[in-house]
N, C-alpha and C positions, 0 to 999 in steps of 0.2 A: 143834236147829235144822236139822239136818242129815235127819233125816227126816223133818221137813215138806217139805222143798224137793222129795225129789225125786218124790212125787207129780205137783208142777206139771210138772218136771221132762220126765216123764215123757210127761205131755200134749201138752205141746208141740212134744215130740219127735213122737209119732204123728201131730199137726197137718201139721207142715211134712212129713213121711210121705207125707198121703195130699195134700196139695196141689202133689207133687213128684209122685207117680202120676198126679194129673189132669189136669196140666200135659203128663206124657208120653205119657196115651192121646189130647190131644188134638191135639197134633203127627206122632204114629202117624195117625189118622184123617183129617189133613189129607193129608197124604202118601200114601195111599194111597186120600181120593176119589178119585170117577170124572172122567173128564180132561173130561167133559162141565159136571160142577158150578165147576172153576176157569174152563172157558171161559166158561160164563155171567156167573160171577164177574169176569172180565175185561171181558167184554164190558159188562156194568153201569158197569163205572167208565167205561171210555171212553165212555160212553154221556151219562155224569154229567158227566164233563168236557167235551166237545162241549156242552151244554145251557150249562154255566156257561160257556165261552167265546160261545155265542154271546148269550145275555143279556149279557152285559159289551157285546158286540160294537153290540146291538140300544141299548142303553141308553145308548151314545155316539152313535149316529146319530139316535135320535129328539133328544139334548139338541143334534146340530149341525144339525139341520133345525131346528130353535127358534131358535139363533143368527142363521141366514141370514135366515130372518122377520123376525128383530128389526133385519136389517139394512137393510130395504126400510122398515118402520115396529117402531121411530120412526127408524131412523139415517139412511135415505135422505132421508126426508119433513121431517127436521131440519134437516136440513145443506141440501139445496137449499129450505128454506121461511125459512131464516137470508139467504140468499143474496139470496133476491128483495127488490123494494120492498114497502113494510106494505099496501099495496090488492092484495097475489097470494100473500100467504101461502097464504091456506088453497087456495087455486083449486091453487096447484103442490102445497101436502101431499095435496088430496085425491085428485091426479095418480095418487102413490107407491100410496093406499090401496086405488082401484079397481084399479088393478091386481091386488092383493093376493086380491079378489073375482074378477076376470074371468076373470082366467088358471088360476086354481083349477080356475074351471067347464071353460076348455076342455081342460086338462090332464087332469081324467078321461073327459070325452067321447073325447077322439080325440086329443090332442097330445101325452099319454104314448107312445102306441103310433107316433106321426108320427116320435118321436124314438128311439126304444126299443128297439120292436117289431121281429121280424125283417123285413127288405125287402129294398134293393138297395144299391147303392155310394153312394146319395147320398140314401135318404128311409128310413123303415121302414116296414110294410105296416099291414093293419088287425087285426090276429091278436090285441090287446091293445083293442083299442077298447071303452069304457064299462068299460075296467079288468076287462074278461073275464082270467083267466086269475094275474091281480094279489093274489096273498093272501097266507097264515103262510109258503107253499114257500119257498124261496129258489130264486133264479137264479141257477146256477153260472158263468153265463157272465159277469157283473156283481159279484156278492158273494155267497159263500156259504152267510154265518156269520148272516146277519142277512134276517130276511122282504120278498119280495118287493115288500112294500107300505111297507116302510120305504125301501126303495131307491127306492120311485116317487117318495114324498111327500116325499124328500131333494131329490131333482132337481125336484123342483116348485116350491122355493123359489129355486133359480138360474132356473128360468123365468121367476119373477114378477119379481125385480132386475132381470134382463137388460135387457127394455125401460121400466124405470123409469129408467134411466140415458141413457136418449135424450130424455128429456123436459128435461134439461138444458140440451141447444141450444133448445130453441124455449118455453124457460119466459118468461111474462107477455107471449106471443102468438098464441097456438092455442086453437081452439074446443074447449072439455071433448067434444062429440060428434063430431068430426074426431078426437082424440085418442085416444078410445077405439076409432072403427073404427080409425085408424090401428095402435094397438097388438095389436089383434084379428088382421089381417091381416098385421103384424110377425111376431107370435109364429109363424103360422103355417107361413110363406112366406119367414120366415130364421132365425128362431130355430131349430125344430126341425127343419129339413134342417141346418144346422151343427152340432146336437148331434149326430143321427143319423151323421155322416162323421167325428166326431170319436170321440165314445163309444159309438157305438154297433154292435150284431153287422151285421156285413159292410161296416162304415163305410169308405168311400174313406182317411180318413185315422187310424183308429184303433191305435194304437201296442201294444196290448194283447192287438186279438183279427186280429192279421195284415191289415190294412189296404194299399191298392197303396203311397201315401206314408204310414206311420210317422211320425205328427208326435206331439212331446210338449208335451202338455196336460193338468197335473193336476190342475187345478181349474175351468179357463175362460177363458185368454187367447185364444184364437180363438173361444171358443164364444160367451164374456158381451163381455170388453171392445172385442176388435177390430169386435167385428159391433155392437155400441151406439156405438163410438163415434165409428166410420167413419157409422153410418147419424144417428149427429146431427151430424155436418157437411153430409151431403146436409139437413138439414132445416134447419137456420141459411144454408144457401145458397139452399133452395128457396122458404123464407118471406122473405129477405129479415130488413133489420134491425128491431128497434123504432124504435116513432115517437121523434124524438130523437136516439138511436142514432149516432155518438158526442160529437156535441156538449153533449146534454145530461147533468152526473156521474148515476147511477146506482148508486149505491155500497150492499150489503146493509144491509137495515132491523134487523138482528138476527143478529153474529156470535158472541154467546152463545149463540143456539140452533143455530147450524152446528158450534159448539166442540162442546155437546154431542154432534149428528150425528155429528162427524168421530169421537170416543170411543166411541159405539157402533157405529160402523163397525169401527172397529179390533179392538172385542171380540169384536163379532157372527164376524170376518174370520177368527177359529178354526175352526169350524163352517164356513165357508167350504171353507179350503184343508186342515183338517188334517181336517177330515170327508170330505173325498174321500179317504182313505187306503180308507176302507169299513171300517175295523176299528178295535179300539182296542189296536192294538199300537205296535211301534216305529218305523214308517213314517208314525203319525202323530204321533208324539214330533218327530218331524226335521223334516215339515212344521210345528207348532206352532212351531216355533221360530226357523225358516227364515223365517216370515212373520213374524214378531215384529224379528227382526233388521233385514228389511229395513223394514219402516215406520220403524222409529226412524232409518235411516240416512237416506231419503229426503226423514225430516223437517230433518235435520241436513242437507241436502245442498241442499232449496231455501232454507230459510230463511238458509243460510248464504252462498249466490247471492244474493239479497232484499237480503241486509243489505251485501256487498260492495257492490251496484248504486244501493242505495236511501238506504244509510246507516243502515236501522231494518229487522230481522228481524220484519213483521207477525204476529201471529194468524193470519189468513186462509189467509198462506204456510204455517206452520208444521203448519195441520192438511192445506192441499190436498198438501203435499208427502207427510205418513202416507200419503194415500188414495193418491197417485201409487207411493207404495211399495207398499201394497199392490195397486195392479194390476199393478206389474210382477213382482213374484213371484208372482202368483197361478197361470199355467202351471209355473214352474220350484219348484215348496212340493216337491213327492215326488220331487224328483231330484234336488237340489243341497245340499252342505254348508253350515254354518252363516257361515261366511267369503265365500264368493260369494255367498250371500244377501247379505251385507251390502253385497259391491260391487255387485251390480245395484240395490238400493235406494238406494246413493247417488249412481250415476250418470241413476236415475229420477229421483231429485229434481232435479237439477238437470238433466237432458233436458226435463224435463216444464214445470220453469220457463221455461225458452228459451220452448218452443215456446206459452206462455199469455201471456208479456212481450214475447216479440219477435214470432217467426212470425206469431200471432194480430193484431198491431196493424198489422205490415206487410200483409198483407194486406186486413185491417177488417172479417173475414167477424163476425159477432153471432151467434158460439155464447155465449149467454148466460150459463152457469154453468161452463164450459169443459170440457164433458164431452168434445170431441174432443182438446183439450190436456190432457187427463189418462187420460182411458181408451181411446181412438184413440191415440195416441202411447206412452202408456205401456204398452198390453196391447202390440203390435209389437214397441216393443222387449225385454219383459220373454219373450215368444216366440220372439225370436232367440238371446237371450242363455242361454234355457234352453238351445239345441242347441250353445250354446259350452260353459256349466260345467256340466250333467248328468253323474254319475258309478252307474257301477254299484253301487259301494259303500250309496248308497242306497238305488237301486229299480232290482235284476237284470230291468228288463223286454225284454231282449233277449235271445235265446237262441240255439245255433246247432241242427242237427237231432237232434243226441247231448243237447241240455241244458244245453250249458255255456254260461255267461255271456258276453255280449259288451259291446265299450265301449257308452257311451251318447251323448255329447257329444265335440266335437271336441278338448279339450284330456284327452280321454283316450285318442284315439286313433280317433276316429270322425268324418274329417272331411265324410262323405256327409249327416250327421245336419242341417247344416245346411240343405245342398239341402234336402230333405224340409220343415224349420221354414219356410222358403220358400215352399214349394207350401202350406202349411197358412195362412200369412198373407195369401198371393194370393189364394187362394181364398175366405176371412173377406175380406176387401178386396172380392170384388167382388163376391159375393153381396149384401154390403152394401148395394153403391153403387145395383147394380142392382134388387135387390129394392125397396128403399128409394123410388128414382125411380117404379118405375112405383107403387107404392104411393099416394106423397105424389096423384101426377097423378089416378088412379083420385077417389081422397076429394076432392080438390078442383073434382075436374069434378062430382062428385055433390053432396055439400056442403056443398062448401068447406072450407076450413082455418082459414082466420086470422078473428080476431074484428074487426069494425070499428074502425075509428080513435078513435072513438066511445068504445067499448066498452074500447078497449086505453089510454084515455088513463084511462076510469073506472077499471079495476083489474077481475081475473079474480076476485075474490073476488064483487063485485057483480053483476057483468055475468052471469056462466055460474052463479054458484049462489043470488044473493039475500041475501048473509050477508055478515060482516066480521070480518075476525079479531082487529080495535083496537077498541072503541066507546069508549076515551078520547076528550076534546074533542080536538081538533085534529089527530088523525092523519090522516094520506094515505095 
């Protein structure tokens, strides 16, 4: 037995021999390529990794540019088509959807580049115009992990929201053709000069790329909410009330379909805030969660107010308080902890409630869906409050001239930051006001605004498009 074995024995031994020698000349040979074959070698991988980060990078921002879509239709067109009487459903959803069409067209023409594009302290120029220049590169000055044309088509979706959220005040009394120049000439003439001084290169107020006031805005509280919602209380004061307006109730024909609204608002509301990170790293972990926190608190904060005052915590409340949350952290998502999240959204909600319960009835202006008592009020204060709890720990975007980090908000040590949140709110404040004004007067003198009495008492569904969103017997 014994010499059978060592034949095998034998074998095996010269096996692990010569895979012990192959092993050693090809570690010899490693070691002594030329320093050029490892650089390449190095260089490959960083190469491959770069690729794989920014596909990760690219493939969260096209799914958050889908999100914010979904948040104009169906979440915007839901919720305010819940909201109205059953003769203006479809007239107010089809509000949300042309938009969706309009603002597309003018965003490649010329409103990317208006907002974008290099210019001066308060517009940007024509250097981008019909999306010249807009392709695979990236812009380092914006994002630099992810195609140029992803970063357009991101912020093309907050273009299209922005003034869908004005149509709130002056829903089931404005002409569908009023409305569209109206929004035409919005986008232009406020929208995209506020993006421009916010986010954009050389922007008066951009916090990112050395702006004169450093205002922070990480997703759109000066840009989306203070400027829609400031500019739909000029519109519920310019038009005046509905006929009836407040003596006769008016109560939503449909707050199943706003429940659902308000839900995909809330989801869409990722892709919102935590898409403006630009990347899919850990600054959009914080933002995801920071928005998450505060809607729930802000739901918990009006309907908790509702139910003190009222005796019954509504639906209505429950979901307008999310949405209040979520406009008020919508600037403060990339700079603030998950705990000041939650106190600004619960001091939203019930900010927000005051001023839709009280402010609004004391006065008796007929912002009809309450878009300045929720995104006028709410984007303000969730803008001030950013320059109070902002912390470097989340987003080092201050530096000194060495590099090193500075505070960001005033309870860390930065109490100049407010001033600035200031100048950034005044300015959203009056561009608004003023924009807005000469806008509404322009359309009106040309023609006109508001649908006849007529017309407003039929419902916007028949009057402006020929159709009805009920054809059960009896509905109004």
């Amino acid at each position: 037995m014994s010499k059978r074995r060592k034949p095998v024995a034998g074998l095996a031994t010269a096996l692990l021999t010569l895979i012990f020698l192959m092993m050693l000349t090809q570690a010899v040979c490693a070691q002594t390529a030329p320093a050029g074959d490892l650089s390449a070698r190095l260089a490959k991988l960083e190469a491959q990794a770069a690729d794989a980060k920014s596909s990760a990078d690219n493939a969260w921002m096209l799914t958050s540019a889908a999100l914010v879509l979904m948040m104009t239709g169906p979440g915007l067109a839901l919720f305010y088509g819940g909201l109205v009487r059953k003769k203006n459903v479809l007239g107010t959803m089809m509000q949300s959807f042309a938009l969706m069409a309009v603002i597309t067209v003018l965003w490649g023409l010329f409103s990317y580049s208006l907002a974008f594009g290099p210019g001066n302290s308060f517009v940007g120029g024509f250097q981008n115009l019909l999306l010249r220049g807009v392709a695979a590169a990236p812009d380092a000055d914006y994002a630099g992990t992810i195609p140029a044309q992803t970063f357009m088509v991101y912020q093309l979706m907050f273009a299209i929201i922005t003034p869908g959220l004005i149509a709130g005040a002056f829903a089931e009394r404005m002409k569908f053709s009023a409305m569209l120049v109206f929004m035409i000439l919005w986008s232009i003439l406020v929208y995209d000069p506020m993006a421009h001084m916010v986010w954009g290169k050389g922007g008066l107020l951009n916090a990112s790329l050395g702006g004169r006031f450093p205002t922070l805005d990480f997703a759109g509280g000066t840009v989306v909410h203070i400027t829609s919602g400031v500019s739909a209380l000029v519109c519920a004061l310019y038009l005046g009330k509905r006929v009836g307006y407040p003596k006769e109730a008016m109560p939503p024909h449909s707050v199943v379909l706003s429940f659902i609204g308000a839900c995909l608002l809330w989801v869409g509301w990722f892709g919102f805030n935590a898409g403006s990170a630009l990347a899919a790293g850990s600054l959009a972990t914080s933002a995801f969660v920071a928005t998450h926190f505060a809607a729930a608190a802000a739901a918990v904060g009006w309907a908790g107010a509702e139910w003190i005052r009222n005796g019954k915590p509504s639906v209505l409340g429950g979901i307008s308080g999310s949405v209040a949350g979520l406009v008020a952290i919508t600037p403060a998502a990339g700079f603030v902890k998950p705990m000041p999240a939650l106190i600004i959204g619960l001091i939203a909600g019930v900010f927000c409630y005051w001023m839709v319960a009280k402010v609004k009835a004391k006065f008796g202006y007929d912002d009809s869906l309450d878009a300045f008592g929720v995104h006028g009020a709410g984007g303000t204060l969730g803008a001030l409050l950013t320059g109070v709890f902002a912390v470097s720990a989340v987003n080092p975007i201050f530096k000194d001239a060495q590099g090193n980090t500075l505070a960001s908000g005033v309870l860390e040590g930065n109490p100049h930051q407010l001033l600035n949140q200031l100048v950034g709110v005044a300015i959203a404040w009056g561009l608004a006001i003023v924009g807005t004004l000469v806008i509404l007067k322009v359309v009106d003198v040309t023609i006109g605004l508001r649908v006849s009495e007529e017309e407003e008492v039929q419902g916007l569904d028949l009057s402006q498009h020929g159709e009805e969103g009920y054809y059960w017997e009896g509905s109004a």
